[in-house]
C-alpha positions as CSV (number, residue, x, y, z in Angstrom):
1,X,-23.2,13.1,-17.7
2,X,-22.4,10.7,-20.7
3,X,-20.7,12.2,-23.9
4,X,-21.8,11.2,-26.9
5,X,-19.5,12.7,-29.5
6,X,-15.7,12.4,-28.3
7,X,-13.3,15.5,-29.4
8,X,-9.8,14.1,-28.4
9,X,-7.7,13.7,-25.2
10,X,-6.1,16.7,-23.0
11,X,-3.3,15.4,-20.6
12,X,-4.9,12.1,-20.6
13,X,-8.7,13.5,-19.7
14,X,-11.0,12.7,-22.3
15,X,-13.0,15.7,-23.6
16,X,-16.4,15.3,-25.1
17,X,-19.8,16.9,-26.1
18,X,-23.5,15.8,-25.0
19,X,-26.1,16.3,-27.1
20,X,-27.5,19.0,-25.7
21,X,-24.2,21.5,-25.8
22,X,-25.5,22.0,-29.7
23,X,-28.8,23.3,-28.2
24,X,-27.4,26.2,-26.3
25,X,-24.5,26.4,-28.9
26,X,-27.2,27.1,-31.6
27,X,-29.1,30.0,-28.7
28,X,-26.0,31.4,-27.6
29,X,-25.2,31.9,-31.4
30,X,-28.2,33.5,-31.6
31,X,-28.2,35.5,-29.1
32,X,-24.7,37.2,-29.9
33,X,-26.0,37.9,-33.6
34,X,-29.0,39.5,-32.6
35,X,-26.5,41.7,-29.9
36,X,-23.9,42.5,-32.5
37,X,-26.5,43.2,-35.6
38,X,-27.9,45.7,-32.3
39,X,-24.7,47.1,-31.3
40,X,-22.9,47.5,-34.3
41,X,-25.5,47.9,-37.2
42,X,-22.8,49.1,-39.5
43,X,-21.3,45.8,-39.6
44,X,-22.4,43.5,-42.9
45,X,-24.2,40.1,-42.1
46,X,-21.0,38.4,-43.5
47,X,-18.5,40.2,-40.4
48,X,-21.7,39.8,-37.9
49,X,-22.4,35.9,-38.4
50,X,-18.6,35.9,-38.4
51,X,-18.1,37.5,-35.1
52,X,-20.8,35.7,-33.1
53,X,-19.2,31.9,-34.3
54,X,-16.0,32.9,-33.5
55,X,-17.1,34.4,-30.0
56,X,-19.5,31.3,-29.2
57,X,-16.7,29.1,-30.1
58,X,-14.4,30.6,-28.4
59,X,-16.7,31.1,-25.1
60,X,-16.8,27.2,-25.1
61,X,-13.1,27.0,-25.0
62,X,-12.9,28.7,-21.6
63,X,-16.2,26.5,-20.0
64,X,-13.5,23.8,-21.6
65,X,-10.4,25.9,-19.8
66,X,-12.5,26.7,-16.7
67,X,-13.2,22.7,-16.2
68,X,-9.6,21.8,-17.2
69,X,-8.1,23.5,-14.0
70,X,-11.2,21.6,-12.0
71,X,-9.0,18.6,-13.5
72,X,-5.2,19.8,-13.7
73,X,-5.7,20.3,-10.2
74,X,-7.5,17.0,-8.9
75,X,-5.1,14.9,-10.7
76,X,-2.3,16.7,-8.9
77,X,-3.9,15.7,-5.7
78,X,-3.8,12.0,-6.6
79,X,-7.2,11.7,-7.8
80,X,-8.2,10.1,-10.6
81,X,-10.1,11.9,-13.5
82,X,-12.1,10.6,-16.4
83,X,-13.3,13.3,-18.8
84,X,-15.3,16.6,-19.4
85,X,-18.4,16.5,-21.3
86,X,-19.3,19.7,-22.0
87,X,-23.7,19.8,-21.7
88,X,-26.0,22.7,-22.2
89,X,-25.9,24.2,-18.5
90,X,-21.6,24.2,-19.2
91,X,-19.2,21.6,-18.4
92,X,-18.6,19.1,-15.8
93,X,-15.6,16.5,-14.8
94,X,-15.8,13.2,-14.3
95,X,-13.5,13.3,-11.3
96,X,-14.1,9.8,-9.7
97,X,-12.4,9.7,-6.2
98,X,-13.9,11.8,-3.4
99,X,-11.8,14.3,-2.3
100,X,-9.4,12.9,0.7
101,X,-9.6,15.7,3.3
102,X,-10.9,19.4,3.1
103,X,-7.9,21.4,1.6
104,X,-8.5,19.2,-1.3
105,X,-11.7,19.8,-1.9
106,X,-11.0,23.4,-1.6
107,X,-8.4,23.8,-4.1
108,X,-9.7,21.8,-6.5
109,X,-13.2,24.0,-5.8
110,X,-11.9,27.1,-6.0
111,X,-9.4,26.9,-9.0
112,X,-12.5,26.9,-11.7
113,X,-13.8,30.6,-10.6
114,X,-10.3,32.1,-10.2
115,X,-9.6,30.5,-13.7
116,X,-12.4,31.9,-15.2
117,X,-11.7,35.4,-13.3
118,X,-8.4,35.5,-15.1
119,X,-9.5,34.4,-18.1
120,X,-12.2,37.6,-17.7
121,X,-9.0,40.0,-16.7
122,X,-6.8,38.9,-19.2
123,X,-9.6,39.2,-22.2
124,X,-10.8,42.9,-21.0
125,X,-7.2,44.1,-21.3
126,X,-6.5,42.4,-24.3
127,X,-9.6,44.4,-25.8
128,X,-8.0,47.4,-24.2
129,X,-5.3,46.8,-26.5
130,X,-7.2,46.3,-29.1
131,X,-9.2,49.5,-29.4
132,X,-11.9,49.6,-26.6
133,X,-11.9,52.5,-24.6
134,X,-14.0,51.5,-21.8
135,X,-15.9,54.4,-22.3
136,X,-17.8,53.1,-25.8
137,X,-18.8,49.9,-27.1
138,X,-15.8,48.2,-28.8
139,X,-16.2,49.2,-32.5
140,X,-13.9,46.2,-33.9
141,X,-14.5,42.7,-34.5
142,X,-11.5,41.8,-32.2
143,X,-12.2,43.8,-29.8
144,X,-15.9,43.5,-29.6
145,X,-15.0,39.7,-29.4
146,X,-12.8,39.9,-26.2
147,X,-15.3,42.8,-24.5
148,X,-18.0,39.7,-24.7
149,X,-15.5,37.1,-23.4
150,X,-14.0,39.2,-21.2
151,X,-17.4,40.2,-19.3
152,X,-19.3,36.6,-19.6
153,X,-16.0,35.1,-17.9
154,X,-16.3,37.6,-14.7
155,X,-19.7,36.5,-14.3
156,X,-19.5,33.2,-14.6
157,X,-17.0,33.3,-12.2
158,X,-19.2,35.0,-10.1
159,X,-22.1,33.1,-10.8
160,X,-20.1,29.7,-10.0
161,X,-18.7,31.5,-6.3
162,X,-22.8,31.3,-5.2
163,X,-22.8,29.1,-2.5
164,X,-25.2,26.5,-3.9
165,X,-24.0,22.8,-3.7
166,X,-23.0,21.9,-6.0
167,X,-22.0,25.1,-7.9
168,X,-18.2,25.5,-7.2
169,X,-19.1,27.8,-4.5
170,X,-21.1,25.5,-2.9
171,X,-18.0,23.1,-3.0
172,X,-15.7,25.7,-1.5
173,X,-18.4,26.3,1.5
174,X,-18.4,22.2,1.9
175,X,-14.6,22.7,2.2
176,X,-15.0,24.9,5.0
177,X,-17.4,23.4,7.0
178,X,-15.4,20.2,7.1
179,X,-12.3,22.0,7.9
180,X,-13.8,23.2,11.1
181,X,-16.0,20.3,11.9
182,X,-13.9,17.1,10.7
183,X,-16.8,15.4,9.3
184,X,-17.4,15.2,5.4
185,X,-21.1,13.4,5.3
186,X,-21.9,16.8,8.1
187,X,-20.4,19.1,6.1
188,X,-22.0,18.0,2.9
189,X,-25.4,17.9,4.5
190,X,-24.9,22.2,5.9
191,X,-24.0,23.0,1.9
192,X,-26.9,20.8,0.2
193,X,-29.3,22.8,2.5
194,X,-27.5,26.0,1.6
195,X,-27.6,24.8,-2.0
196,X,-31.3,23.9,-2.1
197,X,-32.4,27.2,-0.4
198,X,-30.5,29.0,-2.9
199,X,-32.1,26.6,-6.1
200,X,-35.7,27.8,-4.1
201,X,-34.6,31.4,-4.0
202,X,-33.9,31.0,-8.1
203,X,-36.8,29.2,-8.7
204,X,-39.2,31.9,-6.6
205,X,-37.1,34.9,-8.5
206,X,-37.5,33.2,-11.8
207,X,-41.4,32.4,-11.9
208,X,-41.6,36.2,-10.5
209,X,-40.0,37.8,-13.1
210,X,-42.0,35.7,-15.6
211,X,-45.2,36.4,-14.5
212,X,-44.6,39.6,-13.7
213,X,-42.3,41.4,-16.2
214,X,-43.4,38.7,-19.1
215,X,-40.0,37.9,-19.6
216,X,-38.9,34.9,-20.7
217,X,-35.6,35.4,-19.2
218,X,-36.6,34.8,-15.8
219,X,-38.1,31.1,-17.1
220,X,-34.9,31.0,-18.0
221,X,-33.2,31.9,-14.3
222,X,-36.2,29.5,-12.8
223,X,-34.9,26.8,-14.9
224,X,-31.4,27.0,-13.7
225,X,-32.9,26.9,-9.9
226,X,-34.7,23.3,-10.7
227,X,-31.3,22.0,-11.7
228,X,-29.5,23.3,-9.0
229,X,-31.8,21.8,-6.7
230,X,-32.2,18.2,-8.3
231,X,-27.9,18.2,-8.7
232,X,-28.1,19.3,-4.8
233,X,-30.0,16.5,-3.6
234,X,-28.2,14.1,-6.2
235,X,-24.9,15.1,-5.2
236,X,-25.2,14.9,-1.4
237,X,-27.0,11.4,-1.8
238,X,-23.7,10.5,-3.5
239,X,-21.4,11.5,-1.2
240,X,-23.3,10.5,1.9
241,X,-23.5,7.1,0.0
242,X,-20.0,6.9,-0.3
243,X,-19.3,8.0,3.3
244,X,-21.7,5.1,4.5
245,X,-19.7,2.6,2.5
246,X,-16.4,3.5,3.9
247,X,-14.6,1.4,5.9
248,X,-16.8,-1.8,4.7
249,X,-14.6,-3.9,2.4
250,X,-15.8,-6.2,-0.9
251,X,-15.6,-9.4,1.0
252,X,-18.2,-8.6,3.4
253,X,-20.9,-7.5,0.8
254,X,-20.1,-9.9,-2.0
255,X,-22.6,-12.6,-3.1
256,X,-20.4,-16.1,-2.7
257,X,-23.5,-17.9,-4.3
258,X,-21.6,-18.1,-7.0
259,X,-23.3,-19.5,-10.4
260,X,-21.0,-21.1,-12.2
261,X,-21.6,-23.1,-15.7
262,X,-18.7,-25.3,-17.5
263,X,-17.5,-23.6,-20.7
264,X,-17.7,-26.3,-23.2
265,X,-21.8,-26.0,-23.0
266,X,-23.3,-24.8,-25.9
267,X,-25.2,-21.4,-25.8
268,X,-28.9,-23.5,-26.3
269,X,-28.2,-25.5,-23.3
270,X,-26.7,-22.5,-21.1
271,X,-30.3,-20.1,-21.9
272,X,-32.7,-22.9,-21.7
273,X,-31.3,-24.9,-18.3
274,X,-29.9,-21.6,-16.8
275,X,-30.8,-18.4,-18.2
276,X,-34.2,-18.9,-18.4
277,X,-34.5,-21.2,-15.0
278,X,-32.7,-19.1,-12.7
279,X,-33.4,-15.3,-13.5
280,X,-29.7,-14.7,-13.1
281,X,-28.2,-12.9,-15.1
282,X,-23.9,-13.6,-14.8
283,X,-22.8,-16.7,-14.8
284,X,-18.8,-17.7,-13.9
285,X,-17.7,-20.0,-16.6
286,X,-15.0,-22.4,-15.2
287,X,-13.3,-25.3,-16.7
288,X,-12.7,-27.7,-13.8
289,X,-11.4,-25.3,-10.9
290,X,-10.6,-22.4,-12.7
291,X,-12.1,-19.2,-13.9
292,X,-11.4,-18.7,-17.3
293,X,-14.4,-15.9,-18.1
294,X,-18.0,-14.2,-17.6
295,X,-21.4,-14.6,-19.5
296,X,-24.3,-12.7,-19.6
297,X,-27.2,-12.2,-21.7
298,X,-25.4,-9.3,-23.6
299,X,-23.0,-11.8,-24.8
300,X,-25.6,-14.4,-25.7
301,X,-28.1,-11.7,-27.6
302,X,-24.7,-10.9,-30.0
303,X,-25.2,-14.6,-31.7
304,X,-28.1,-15.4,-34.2
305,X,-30.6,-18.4,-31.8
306,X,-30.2,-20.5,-34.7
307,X,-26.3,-20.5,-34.0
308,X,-26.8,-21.1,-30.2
309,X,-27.1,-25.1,-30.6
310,X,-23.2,-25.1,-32.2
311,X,-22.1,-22.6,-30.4
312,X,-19.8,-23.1,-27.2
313,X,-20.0,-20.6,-24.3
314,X,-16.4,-20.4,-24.2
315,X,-16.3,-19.3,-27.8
316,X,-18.8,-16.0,-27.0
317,X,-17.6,-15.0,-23.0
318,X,-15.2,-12.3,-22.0
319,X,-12.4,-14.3,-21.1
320,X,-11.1,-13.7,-17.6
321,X,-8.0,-11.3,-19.4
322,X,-10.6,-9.2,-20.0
323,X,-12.2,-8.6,-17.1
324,X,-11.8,-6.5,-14.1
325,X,-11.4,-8.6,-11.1
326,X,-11.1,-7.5,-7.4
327,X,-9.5,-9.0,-4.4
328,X,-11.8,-9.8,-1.1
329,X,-9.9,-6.9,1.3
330,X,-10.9,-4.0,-1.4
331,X,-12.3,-1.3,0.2
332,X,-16.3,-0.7,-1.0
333,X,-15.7,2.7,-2.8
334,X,-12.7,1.8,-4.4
335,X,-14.6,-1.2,-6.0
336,X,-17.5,1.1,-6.8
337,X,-15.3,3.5,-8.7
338,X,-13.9,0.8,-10.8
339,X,-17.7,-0.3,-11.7
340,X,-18.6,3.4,-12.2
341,X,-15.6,4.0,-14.6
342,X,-15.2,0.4,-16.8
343,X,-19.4,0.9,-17.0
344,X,-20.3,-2.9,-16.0
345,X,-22.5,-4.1,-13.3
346,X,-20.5,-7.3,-11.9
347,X,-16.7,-7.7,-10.8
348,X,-15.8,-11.2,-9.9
349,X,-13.4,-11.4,-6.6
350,X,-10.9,-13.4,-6.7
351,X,-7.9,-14.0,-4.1
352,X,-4.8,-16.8,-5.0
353,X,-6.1,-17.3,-8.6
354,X,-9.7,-18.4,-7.1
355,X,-13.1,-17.1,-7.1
356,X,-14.4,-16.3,-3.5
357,X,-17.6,-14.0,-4.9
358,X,-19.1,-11.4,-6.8
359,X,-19.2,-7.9,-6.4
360,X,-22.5,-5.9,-8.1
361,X,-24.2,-3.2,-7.8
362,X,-27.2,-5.6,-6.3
363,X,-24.8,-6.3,-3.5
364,X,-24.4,-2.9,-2.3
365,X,-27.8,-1.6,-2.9
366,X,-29.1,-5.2,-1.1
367,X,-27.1,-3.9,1.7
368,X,-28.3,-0.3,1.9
369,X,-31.7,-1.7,1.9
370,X,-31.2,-4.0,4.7
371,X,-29.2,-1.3,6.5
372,X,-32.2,1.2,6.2
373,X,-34.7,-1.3,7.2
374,X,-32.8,-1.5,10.5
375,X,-32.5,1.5,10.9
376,X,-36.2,1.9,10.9
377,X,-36.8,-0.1,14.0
């Protein structure tokens, strides 16, 4: 989960929005002035409009606050965290090492529902304070705002404790499992089937309540089911991925066929005797014995075809400062992580200041492939 719109930076973790946080933003905002214009008809449409921007707004914050401890707490473990997008099922972090063992994974599980419990705790006494008496609705804006937070904050702390992979308490039963069992890829496999019978029993409770009580709502709870389900499946494939990949190391899946063009061609000549020949698609670009940078067609598309005949390849590559090189003893994942985080397909490998290979996503899915092919005889 990409964000497109970037908000700023929160002890180093980059926090952003996905498109599709303004769609629930815009329901939710709805939905709390239809509630408030219910509950409290003697407000004006000035304090009701008011009330439901300030409460959506700050409901966001603690989806923000509730992923921020995901984060706090795996960077304290030594893991290394990229952002929160916030998306319109909540939030997610980016965190982008797997968790090293299962106390880990358990603490950094569990501290989003106990965040979002206090958070619920702290705003229902705070609207004590401000004039609800537990007994009515609360009659004042501030109080009427903190009631809402307060409430929606217990249940998505509750909501979050179901133990569907990957809902946090899905994560926390994972954690379990592999304490008692010592295996991860095991552990992960018991929780995605817990998960995915949970996502059916949504799904099954969901279409029921639509056809039966002709309530939208339970579309609504039916939805949520389908995308527990396909972030089950997606999200034990990862891991057991990753767990398949341990232990293997960059040199033994890199491609040391090696293309490699001389940087003084000009662009014409590289796309027209390489490019276009080949079917490759990254090229090394050396001068004598060294590596001095990287070409691909996204570099070549970025000057105008009636430049290409002047036009040196060394003048358009990323130069070899700018790249992201990895040495042959590497583990797999750690290489992986690298491509997952800088976005790029292709990491030349490089040991004593010369190339040995390149590492790509088409090595490692070429040796999956051959690995399950094995496997199948």
């Amino acid at each position: 989960m990409r964000a497109q719109i970037k908000l700023g930076r929160i002890a180093g973790i980059a926090i952003g929005l996905h498109y599709s946080w303004f769609i629930i933003a815009f329901l939710i905002g709805l939905s709390l002035i239809e509630q408030f214009h219910a509950s409290m008809p003697q407000w004006s449409n000035a304090v009701t409009w008011s009330v439901a921007c300030v409460t959506a707004v700050l409901f966001f914050v603690t989806l923000l606050l509730h992923e921020l401890a995901h984060s706090l707490v795996a960077k304290a473990k030594g893991l290394r965290v990229r952002s929160i997008t916030l998306f319109a099922l909540g939030g997610v972090s980016q965190i982008e090492s797997e968790s090293p063992d299962a106390k880990t994974e358990f603490w950094i599980a569990i501290v989003g529902p106990l965040s979002s419990l206090a958070i619920g705790i702290v705003c229902l006494a705070l609207a004590r304070w401000a004039g609800w008496t537990g007994l009515i609705r609360a009659q004042n804006p501030v109080a009427a705002v903190l009631l809402w937070l307060g409430y929606i904050n217990l249940l998505l702390a509750a909501f979050n404790m179901i133990p569907g992979y990957p809902l946090d308490g899905g994560r926390v039963l994972r954690a379990i499992i592999w304490f008692f069992n010592k295996n991860a890829m095991r552990a992960t496999q018991w929780a995605a089937r817990v998960g995915q019978v949970v996502a059916f029993l949504f799904i099954i409770y969901g279409l029921f309540r639509f056809f039966t009580v002709e309530n939208f709502g339970g579309l609504w709870i039916a939805f949520i089911g389908w995308f527990l389900l396909d972030a089950s499946r997606g999200s034990a494939a990862q891991v057991e991925l990753m767990e398949l990949l341990r232990g293997h190391t960059v040199s033994e899946l890199m491609d040391r066929d090696c293309p490699t063009i001389d940087a003084h061609i000009s662009l014409y000549d590289f796309v027209h005797q390489f490019l276009l020949r080949s079917g490759r698609r990254c090229y090394i670009v050396v001068q004598g014995d060294r590596l001095v940078g990287l070409i691909t067609p996204n570099e070549v598309k970025r000057v105008d075809p009636e430049s290409w005949p002047q036009t040196s390849v060394q003048s358009v590559m990323r130069p070899i400062s700018e790249l992201r090189t990895v040495s042959p003893d590497t583990p797999v994942t750690q290489a992986l992580e690298v491509i997952t985080r800088d976005d790029i397909n292709q990491m030349p490998v490089v040991a004593n200041g010369r190339l040995q290979g390149i590492f790509s996503r088409a090595s490692v899915l070429g040796f999956l492939r051959n690995r399950a092919e094995l496997l199948r005889h």
